[in-house]
N, C-alpha and C positions, 0 to 999 in steps of 0.2 A: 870688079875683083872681090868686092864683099861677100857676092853672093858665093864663088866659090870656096870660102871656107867651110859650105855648107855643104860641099860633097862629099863628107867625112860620114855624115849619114846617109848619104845616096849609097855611099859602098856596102853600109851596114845590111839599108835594108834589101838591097840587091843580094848580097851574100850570103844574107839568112834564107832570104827566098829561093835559091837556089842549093841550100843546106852544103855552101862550102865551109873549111874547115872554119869552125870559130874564132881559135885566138889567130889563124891569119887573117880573116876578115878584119877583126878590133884593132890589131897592130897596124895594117894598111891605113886602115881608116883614120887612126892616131896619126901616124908619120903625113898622110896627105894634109889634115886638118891644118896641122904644125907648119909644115913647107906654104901652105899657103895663108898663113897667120903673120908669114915673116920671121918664124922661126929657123935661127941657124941650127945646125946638124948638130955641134955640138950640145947646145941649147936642149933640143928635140930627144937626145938620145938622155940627157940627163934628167928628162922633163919623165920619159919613160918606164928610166931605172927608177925613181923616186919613187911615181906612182905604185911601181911594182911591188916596192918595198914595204911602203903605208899599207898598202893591201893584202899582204900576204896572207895574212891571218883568215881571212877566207877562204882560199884554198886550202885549207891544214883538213877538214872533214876528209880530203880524197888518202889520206895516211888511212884511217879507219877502215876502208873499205875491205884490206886485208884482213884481217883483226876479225875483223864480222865475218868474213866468208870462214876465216880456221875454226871459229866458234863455233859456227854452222855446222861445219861438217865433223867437229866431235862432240855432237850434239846435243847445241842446247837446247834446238827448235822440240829435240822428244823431250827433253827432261821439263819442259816447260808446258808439254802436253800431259803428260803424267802426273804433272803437279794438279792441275787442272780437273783431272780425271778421279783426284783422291776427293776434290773437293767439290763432293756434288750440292753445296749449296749456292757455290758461285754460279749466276747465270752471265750468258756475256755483258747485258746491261751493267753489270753492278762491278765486272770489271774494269770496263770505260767507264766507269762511276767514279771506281778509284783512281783508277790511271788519270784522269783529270784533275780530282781534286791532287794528286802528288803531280802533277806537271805545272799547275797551279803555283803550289808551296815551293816550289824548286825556284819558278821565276821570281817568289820574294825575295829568295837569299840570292838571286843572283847563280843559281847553279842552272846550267845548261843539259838536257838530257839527250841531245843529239839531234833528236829527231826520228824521221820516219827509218832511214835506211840501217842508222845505230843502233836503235830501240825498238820502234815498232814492228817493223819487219822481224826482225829474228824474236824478240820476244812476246810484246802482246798481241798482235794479230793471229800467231798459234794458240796462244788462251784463247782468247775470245772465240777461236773457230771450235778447241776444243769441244771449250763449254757450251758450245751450242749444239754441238754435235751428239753427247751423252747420250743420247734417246734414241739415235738412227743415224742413218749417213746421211748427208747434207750434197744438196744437189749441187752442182758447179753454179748457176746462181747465187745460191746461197753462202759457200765460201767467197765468193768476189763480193758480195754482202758486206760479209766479215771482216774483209781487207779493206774496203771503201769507206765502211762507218770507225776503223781502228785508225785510217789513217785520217779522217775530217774529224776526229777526238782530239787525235793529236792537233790536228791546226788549230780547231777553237781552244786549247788550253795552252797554247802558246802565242796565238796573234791577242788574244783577249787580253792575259795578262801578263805578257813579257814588259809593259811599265811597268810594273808593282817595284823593280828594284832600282832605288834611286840612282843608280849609278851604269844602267843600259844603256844600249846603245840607242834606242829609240829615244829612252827620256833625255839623253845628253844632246840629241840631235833637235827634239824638239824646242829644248830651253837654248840653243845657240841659233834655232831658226828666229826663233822666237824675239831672241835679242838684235838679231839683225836686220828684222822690221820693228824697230824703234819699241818694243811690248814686251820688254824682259818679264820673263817668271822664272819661278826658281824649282828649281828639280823637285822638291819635295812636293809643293803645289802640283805638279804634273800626278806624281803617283799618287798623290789624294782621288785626283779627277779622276784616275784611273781605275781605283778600287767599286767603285757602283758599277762599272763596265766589266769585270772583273766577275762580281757575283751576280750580275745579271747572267754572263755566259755561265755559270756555273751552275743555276738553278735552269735555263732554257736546256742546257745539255742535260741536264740528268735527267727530267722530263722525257727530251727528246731518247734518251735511252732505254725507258723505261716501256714507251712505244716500240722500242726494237725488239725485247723481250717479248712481249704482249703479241708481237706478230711468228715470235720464233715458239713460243707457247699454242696460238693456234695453230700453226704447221705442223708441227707435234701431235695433234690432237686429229690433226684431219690424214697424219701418217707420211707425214711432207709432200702433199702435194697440193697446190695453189687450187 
């Protein structure tokens, strides 16, 4: 009987494999775990709602997705390309330069910038295609380029240094993991450890940026074509 509490994830990875709906897979999977835990119904369905509740906060991004598309379409994607276009000294490098170092400083204070579908989508991945584009049309490689090094900017300046703020959810998760194998540290300690991870990404990405140019500069020169 032990082992079937374990079919809770039998359902899971059945259900993904087979790309049925989601939250009925995870709810199945809940309620079966539960009933064969020896949990009663009432028990089960309260065990549920809770969860639900604690969690909600995670779901709150799927509110924005409106928000972003109205913006879209009275558009900020051109005003963000024309900004771009006045500023012919921005190359795309150096705007993944910045965007970094401000997604960086955001995770000090604790301010969250969304992410890819908030922020980079509608607005720097149009920079950065802009600005690369100045000199000629940019082959469909080379914008999926643009989209692929905007949106792995955005993850290394937020998986790097989303500790930097004492009070995250990663540093409060690691000081309570922490504590629960008998090896308390204290939040502060975490974001110390944190900061030379921190500006190590930060000096690797601009580097690495700086090679995106270098390669969008000799494309230029050879008229875009590889």
């Amino acid at each position: 009987m032990e082992y079937l509490k374990l079919l809770g994830i039998v359902i899971i990875v059945v259900g993904f494999a087979l790309k049925w709906d989601t939250t009925a897979v995870v709810v199945i999977a809940a309620i079966v775990t539960g009933l064969f835990a020896g949990m009663s119904v009432p028990d089960l369905l309260h065990t549920l709602g809770q969860s639900f509740l604690d969690n909600r906060m995670v779901s709150l991004f799927f509110l924005t997705l409106p928000m972003i598309g109205i913006v879209e379409s009275h558009g900020l994607k051109q005003v963000a390309v024309e900004a771009i276009q006045k500023l012919k000294r921005l190359t795309p490098g150096r705007i993944l330069n910045l965007y970094v170092i401000i997604r960086a400083l955001a995770n000090v204070f604790g301010i969250s910038l969304s992410g890819q579908v908030q922020f980079v989508r509608p607005l720097i991945q149009p920079m950065v295609q802009a600005a690369a584009g100045q000199h000629r049309q940019l082959t469909p490689a080379e914008v999926d380029l643009t989209k692929g090094r905007s949106a792995a900017v955005d993850n290394l300046g937020n998986f790097f240094a989303q500790n930097l703020f004492v009070a995250s959810g990663g540093v409060l998760l690691i000081a309570s993991t922490m504590k629960s194998l008998g090896k308390p540290v204290s939040a502060m300690s975490i974001v110390i450890a944190s900061i030379p991870v921190a500006i190590t990404m930060l000096v690797v990405t601009i580097i690495y940026n700086t090679l995106f140019d270098r390669r969008f500069r000799a494309n230029n020169s050879k008229g875009g074509h590889k």
